[in-house]
VOGU-3710 file (C-alpha; in Angstrom, 3 decimals, decimal comma):
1> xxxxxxxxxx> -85,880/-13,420/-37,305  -87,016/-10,707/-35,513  -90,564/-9,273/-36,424  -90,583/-5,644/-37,495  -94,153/-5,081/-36,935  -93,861/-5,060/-33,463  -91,633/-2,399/-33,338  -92,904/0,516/-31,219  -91,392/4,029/-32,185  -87,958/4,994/-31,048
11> xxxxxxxxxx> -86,424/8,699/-31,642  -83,199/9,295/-32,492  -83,328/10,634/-28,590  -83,649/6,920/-27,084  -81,264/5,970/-29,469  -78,760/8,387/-28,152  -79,459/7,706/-24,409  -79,390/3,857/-25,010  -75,834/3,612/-26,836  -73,784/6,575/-26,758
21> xxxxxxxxxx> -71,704/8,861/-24,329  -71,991/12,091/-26,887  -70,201/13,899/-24,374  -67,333/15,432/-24,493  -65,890/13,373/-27,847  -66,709/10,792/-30,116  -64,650/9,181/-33,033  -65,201/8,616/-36,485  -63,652/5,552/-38,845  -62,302/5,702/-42,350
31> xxxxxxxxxx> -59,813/3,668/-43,966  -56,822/4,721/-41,517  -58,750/3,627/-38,578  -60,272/5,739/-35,433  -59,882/9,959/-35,480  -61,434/11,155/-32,360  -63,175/13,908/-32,832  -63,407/16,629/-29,458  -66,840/18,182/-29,098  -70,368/16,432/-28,702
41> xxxxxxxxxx> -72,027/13,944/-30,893  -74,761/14,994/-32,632  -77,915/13,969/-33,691  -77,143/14,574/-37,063  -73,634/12,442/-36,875  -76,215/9,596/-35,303  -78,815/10,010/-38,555  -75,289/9,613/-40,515  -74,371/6,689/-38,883  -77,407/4,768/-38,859
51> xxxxxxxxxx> -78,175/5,650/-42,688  -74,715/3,792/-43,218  -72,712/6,930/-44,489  -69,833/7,085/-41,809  -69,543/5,005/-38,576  -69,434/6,494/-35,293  -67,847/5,035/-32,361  -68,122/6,126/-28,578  -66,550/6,503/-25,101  -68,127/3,984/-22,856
61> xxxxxxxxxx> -70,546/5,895/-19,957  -70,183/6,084/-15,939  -73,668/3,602/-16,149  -73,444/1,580/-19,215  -77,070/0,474/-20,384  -75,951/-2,390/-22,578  -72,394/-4,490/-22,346  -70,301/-5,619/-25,795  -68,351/-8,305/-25,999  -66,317/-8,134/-29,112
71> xxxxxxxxxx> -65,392/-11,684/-30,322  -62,760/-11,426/-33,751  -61,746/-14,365/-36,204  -63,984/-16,875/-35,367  -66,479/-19,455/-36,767  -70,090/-18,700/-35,796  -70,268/-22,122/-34,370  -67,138/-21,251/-32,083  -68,885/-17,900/-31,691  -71,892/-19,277/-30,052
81> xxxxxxxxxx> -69,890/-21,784/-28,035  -68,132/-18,463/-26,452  -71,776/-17,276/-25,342  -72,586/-19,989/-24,199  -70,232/-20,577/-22,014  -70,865/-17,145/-20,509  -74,539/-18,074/-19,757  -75,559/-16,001/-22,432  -79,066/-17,084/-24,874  -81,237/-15,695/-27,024
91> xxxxxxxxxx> -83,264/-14,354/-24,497  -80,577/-11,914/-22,584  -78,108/-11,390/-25,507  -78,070/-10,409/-29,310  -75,248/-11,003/-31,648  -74,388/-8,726/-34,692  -71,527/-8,769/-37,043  -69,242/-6,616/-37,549  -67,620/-4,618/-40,446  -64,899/-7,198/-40,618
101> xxxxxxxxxx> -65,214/-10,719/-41,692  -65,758/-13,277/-38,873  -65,752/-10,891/-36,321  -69,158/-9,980/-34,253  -70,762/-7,856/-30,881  -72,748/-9,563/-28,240  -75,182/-7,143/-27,032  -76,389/-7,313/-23,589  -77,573/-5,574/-20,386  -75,298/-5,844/-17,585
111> xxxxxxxxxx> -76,598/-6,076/-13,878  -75,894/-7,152/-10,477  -78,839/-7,878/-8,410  -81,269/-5,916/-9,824  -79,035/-2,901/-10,483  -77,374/-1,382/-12,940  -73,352/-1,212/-12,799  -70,873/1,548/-13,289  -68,108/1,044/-15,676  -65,358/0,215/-13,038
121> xxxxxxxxxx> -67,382/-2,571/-11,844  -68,707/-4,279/-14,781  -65,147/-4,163/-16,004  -63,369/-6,029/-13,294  -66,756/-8,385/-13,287  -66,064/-9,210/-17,115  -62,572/-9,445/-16,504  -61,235/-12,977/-15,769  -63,800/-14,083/-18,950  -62,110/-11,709/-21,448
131> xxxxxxxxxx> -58,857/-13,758/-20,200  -60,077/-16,869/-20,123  -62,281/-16,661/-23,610  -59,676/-14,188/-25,179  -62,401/-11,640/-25,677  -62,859/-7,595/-26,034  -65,202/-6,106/-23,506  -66,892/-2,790/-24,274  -67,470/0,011/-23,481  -64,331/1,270/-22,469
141> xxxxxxxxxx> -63,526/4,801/-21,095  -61,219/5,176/-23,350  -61,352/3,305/-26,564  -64,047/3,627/-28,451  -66,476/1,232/-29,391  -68,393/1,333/-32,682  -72,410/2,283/-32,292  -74,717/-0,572/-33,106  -77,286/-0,740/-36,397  -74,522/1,364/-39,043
151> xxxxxxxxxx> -72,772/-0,121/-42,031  -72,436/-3,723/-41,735  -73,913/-4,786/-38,502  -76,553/-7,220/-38,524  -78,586/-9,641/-36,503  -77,303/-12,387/-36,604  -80,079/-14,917/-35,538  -79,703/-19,237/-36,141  -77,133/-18,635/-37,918  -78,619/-16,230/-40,819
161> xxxxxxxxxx> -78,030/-12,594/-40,503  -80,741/-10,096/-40,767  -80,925/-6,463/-41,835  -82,742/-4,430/-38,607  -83,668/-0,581/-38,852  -82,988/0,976/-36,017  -86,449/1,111/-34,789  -86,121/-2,537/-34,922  -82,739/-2,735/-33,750  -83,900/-0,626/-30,477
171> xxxxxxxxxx> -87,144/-3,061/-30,002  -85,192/-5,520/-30,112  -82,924/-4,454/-27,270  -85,568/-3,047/-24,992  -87,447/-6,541/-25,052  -83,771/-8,631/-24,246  -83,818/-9,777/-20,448  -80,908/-8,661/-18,029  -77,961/-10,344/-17,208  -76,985/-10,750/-13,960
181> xxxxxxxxxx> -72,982/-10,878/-13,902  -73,373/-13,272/-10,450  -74,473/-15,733/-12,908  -71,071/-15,312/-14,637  -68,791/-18,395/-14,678  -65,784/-16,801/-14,734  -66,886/-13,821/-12,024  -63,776/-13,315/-9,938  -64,182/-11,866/-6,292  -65,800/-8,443/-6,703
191> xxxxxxxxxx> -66,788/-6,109/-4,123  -69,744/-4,369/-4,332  -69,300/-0,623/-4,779  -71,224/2,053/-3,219  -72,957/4,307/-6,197  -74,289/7,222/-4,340  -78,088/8,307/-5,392  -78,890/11,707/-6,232  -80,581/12,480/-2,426  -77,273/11,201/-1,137
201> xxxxxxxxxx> -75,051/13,720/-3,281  -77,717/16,518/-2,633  -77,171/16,187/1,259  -73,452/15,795/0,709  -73,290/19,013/-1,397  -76,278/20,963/-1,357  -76,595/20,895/-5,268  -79,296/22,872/-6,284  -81,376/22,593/-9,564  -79,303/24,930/-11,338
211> xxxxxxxxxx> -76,077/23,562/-11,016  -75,571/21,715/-14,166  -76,644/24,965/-16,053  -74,158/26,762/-14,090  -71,771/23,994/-14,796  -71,656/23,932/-18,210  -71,036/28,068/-18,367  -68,096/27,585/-15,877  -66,934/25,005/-18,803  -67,409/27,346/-21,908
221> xxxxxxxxxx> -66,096/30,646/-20,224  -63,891/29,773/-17,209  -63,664/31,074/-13,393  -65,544/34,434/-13,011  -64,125/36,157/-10,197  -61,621/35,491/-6,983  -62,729/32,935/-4,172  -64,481/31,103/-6,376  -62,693/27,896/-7,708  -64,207/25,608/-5,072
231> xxxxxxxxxx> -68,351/26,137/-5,731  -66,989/26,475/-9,310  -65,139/23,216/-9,546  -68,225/21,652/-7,506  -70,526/22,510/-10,540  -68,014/21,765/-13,167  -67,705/18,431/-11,788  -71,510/18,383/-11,140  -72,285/18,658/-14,916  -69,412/15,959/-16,398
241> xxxxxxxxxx> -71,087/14,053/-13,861  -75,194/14,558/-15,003  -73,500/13,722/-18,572  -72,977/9,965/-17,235  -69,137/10,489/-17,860  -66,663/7,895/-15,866  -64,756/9,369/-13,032  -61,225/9,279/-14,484  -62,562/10,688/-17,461  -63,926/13,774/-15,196
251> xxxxxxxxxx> -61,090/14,113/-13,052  -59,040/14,528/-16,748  -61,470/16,741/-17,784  -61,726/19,048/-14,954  -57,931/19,178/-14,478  -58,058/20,381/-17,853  -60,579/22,503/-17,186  -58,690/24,315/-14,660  -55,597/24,724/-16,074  -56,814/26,491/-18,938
261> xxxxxxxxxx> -59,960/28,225/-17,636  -58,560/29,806/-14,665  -58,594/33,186/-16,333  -56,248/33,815/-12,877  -58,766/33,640/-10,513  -57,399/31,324/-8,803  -54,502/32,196/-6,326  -54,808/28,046/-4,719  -54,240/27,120/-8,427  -51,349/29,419/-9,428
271> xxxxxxxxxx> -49,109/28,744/-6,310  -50,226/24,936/-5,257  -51,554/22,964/-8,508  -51,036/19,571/-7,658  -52,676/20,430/-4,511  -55,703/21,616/-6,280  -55,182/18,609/-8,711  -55,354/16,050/-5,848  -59,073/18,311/-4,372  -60,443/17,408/-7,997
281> xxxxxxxx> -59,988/14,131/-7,459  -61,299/13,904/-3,777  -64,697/16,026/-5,164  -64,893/13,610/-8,121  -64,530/10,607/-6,053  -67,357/12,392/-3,538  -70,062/13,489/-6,320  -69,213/10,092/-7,899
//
């Protein structure tokens, strides 16, 4: 069992940055299943969640900090067979049930030498084992995955499941060792993909400091004036981007974006659409 004692103090904040993508949507479950719900998660829907009163589920981020693998109708003994044969121990892994009966999430923190992977990557990494083990892998850009620590998820540890707080919920994840998907069994050929750091995209783009402020007011009240979609969409992308948001689920956003919040500004936009569609994706791809 995990001891609770050592448990240093988490805030709702770590919690947040740890587990969820609160931006743009989040979903909610009830007894029909998952209603996604469009505008940011809250602290408050978090407080709800972990004090078992509804259970929140979230869009997977650009940089996930932990992976899931969600393993349904099985035995706990096939259940720790499964991690096993993924290399997976105590040490770099926790297991928690799940809501329904004989189903349960493996916890654990994806990397690949050292560094953290973006959603694309760890996807096609974990791909030939959710094949081969007929497993779920989460997060996913778009399904939603529930968060850990609500209504009926505990540690699961020998065999015997434990109730965690939070607090020690979050210890207990900040102490679990990495995982390095080379060590995978079932790794198929993966190239490595460049992830540009934030010096690279400043010399690319000259963002300044201000740009995901401007960003998100370009979002809320649209283009401001003629001759302006390009810095506009820069920023717009910028911001989606600062929120940890995978690319497809930018370029979506952004399209959207533009389509509605033109406020005819835009002459590129009214005549040639698809051909401002198609920059979107080029600037994604670039800030990305």
């Amino acid at each position: 069992m995990f001891a609770s004692s050592s448990a240093q103090s988490y805030t709702l904040s770590d919690y947040q940055y740890g587990f969820t993508q609160p931006y743009p949507a989040y979903g909610i479950k009830n007894e029909h299943g998952w209603r996604t719900v469009h505008q940011p998660l809250t602290k408050s829907a978090i407080q709800a969640h972990l004090n078992h009163q509804i259970s929140i589920g979230t869009f997977g981020r650009w940089y996930p900090r932990y992976g899931i693998i969600d393993v349904d109708d099985v035995e706990i003994a096939k259940l720790y067979e499964i991690r096993s044969q993924l290399g997976m121990h105590d040490g770099n892994s926790a297991i928690f049930t799940s809501e329904s009966r004989h189903s349960y999430h493996i916890y654990f923190k994806p990397v690949r030498k050292g560094k953290m992977l973006n959603l694309n990557l760890y996807l096609k990494c974990m791909a030939s084992a959710r094949e081969s083990l007929k497993i779920e892998i989460y997060p996913q850009a778009n399904h939603l995955i529930r968060l850990p620590f609500g209504k009926g998820q505990y540690h699961l540890d020998n065999g015997i499941v434990w109730p965690l707080s939070y607090q020690e919920g979050m210890e207990l994840f900040h102490t679990m060792g990495e995982y390095d998907v080379d060590h995978l069994p079932y790794l198929p050929m993966v190239a490595e993909e460049f992830s540009p750091s934030h010096n690279v995209l400043e010399a690319d783009f000259g963002i300044q400091k201000g740009w995901k402020r401007e960003g998100l007011a370009l979002i809320n009240e649209g283009l401001q004036s003629d001759g302006t979609r390009l810095e506009s969409l820069k920023r717009v992308i910028y911001f989606y981007w600062s929120q940890n948001l995978p690319m497809e689920a930018t370029v979506r956003l952004t399209q959207q974006w533009m389509e509605t919040k033109h406020n005819q500004h835009s002459k590129d936009y009214r005549q040639h659409p698809q051909r401002v569609s198609k920059q979107i994706s080029d600037l994604t791809q670039w800030i990305y």
